[in-house]
N, C-alpha and C positions, 0 to 999 in steps of 0.2 A: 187428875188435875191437869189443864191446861196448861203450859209453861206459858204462850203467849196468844191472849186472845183479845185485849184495847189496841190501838195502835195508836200514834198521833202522829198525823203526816203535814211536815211543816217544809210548805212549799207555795211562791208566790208565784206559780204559773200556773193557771187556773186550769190548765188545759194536762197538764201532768198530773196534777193534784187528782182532777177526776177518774183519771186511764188508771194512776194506782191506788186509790181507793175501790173503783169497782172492781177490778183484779183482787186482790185482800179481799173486800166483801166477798166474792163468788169463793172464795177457799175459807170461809166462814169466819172471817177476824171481825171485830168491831173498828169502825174508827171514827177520829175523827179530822177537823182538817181547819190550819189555823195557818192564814194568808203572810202573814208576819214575823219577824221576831218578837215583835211585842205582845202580840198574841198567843203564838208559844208560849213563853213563859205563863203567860195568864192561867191557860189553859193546864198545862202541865202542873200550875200550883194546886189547880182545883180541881183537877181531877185525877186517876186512877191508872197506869200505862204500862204495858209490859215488854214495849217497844217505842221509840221515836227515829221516822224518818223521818232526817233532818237537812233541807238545802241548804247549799253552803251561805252562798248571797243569798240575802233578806231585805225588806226593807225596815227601818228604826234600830230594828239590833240584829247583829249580822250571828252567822251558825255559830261561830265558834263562840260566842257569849252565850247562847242557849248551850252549845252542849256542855262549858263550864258551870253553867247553874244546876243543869243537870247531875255533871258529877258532883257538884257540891249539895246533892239535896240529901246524902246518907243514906240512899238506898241504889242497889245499882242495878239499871236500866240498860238495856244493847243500847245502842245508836250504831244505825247506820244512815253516811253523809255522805250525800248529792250535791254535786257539783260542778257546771262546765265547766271548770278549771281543771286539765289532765296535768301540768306541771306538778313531776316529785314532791317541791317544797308545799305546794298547800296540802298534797297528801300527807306527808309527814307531818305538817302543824296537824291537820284533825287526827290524825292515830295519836297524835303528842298531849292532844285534849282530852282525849277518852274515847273518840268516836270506836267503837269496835268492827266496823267494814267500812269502805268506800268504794262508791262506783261514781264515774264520770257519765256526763250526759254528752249524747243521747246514748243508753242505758236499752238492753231487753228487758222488759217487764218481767219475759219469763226467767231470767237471772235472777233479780230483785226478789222476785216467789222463791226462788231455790236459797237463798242468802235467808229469808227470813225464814223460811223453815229449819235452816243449818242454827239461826243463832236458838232457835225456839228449842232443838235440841240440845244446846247446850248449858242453857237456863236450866232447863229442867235435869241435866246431870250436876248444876250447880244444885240446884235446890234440894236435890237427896240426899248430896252431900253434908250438906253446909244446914241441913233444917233439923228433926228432931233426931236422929241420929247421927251424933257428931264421931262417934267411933267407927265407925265402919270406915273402911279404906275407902279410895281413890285406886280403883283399878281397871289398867290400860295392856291390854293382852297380857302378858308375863310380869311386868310389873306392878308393884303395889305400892301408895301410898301412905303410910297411915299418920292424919292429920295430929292424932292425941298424942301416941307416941312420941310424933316427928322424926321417925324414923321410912326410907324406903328401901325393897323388896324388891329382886328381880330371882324367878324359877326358887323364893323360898329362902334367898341370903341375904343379908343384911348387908349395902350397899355402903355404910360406913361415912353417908355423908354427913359434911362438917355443919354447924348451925346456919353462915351464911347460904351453903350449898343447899341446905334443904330449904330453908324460906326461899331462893328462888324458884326451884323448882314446885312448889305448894303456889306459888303465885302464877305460875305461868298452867299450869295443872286443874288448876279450878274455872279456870276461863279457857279450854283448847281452841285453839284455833285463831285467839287474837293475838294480835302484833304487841310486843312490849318494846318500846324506845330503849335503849342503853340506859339514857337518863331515866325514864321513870323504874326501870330494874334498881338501879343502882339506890334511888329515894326509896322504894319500896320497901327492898331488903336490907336495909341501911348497910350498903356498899360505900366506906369510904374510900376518894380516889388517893392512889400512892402516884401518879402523875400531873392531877391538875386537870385529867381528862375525864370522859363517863366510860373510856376504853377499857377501866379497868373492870369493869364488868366480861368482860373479853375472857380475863383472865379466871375468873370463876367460869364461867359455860365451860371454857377449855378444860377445869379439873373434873366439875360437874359432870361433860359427857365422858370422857374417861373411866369413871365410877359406873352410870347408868347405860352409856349404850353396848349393844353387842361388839358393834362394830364403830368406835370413836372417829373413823374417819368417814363413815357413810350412815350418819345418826338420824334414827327413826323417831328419837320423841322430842327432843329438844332443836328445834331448825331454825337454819340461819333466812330473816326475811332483809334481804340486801338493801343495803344505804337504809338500812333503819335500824334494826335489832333483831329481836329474835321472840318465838311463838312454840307455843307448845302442840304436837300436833291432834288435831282433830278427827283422825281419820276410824278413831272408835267410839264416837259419838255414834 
C-alpha cells in the first residue's frame, strides 16, 4: 500500500503551484491544486488526501485556518506549509497548528520531494503501527515500544517509565520526526503545570531521557528542537 499517493497543493501563485505539481506528477503522486483558502477547504471536504501542501497567505481564508480544519477533521493528514515569511514566530504558529514540516519561499523543489517522501515514510510506519496490528511494538534500533502494554524496552529491560512518561514518549514516537510545542506535549499528555508555565514539560523529557537514552546528556531519540520543543527522531524511518 501506498503511504501517500493524492496530494492537494494549496497555493495561490499559479506559477509555484504548477513547478510543484508537475515535480509530484513526474514521482507518480496524484494531485490536485485549489488557488484559495476557500477552495481548500472545499476541496479537502470532498475529497480523499494523504497529504496537503499548504501556503501560508491565502486569499479568503488564510493557511493556518485550513490547516486548523484540517486537524479538526478526525483523521490525521501530514501538512506541510509554505510560506515567504522566514520569521520564527510564524514558524512556530504553523508547528503550533499542526502543520508537520515547514519550508520558506523561495524553496528547492528538490527539498520539498525529499520532505514529502520522508513524511510518506513516516505515515506508513504510523499506519502499521496503529492499523490492524495494535500489539506489535514501535521499534527504534534497541528500543522498543509496546503500545498495549505501555510499557518501553531498551537491549530487553524494562525502562520503568511512569504513565505521564510513557504517553509522551508514545506521542512523540508515532509521528518521528515532527516537532511537538511544550504546549501541545503538555495538552496532549495531560501535563499539569506546577509553574504557571508549559516549561514543566521540561521537566518530564529531563526524567524521560534519563530512563531511555544511553547517554542523557547526548540523547538519540528524544531531541531538543530549540525555541520550540522537542521531536522524536526520525533517523529509523
Amino acid at each position: 500500500m501506498v503511504a501517500i499517493e493524492h496530494i492537494l497543493v494549496v497555493e495561490d501563485d499559479a506559477d509555484i503551484a504548477n513547478l510543484v505539481r508537475m515535480h509530484l506528477e513526474q514521482e507518480g503522486y496524484k494531485t490536485i491544486h485549489a488557488a484559495d483558502g476557500r477552495e481548500a477547504l472545499e476541496r479537502f471536504d470532498n475529497g480523499h488526501f494523504d497529504l496537503v501542501i499548504l501556503d501560508l497567505m491565502l486569499p479568503h481564508v488564510d493557511g493556518m485556518e485550513v490547516c486548523r480544519h484540517i486537524r479538526n477533521s478526525g483523521r490525521y493528514i501530514p501538512v506541510i506549509m509554505l510560506t515567504a515569511k522566514s520569521e520564527p514566530a510564524n514558524k512556530v504558529a504553523g508547528l503550533e497548528m499542526g502543520a508537520d514540516d515547514y519550508m520558506t519561499k523561495p524553496f528547492e523543489v528538490a527539498e520539498l520531494m525529499a520532505r514529502v517522501k520522508a513524511l510518506g515514510r513516516r505515515v506508513d510506519l504510523l499506519s502499521r503501527f496503529v492499523g490492524d496490528s495494535p500489539t506489535e511494538p514501535l521499534v527504534y534500533g534497541e528500543l522498543e515500544i509496546h503500545l498495549d502494554k505501555r510499557i518501553a524496552m531498551r537491549d530487553g529491560k524494562d525502562l520503568g517509565l511512569t504513565q505521564k512518561e510513557f504517553e509522551i514518549l508514545r506521542i512523540m514516537a508515532l509521528t518521528p520526526g515532527r516537532p511537538y510545542s511544550r504546549r501541545t506535549l503538555c495538552e496532549r499528555a495531560g501535563v499539569e503545570s506546577f509553574d504557571g508555565t508549559d516549561r514543566t514539560i521540561d521537566t518530564h523529557i529531563k526524567r524521560l531521557r534519563a530512563k531511555l537514552e544511553p547517554e542523557r546528556n547526548r540523547p538519540t531519540f528524544v531531541l531538543t528542537v530549540w525555541g520550540f520543543g522537542y521531536k522524536f527522531t526520525d533517523k529509523f524511518c
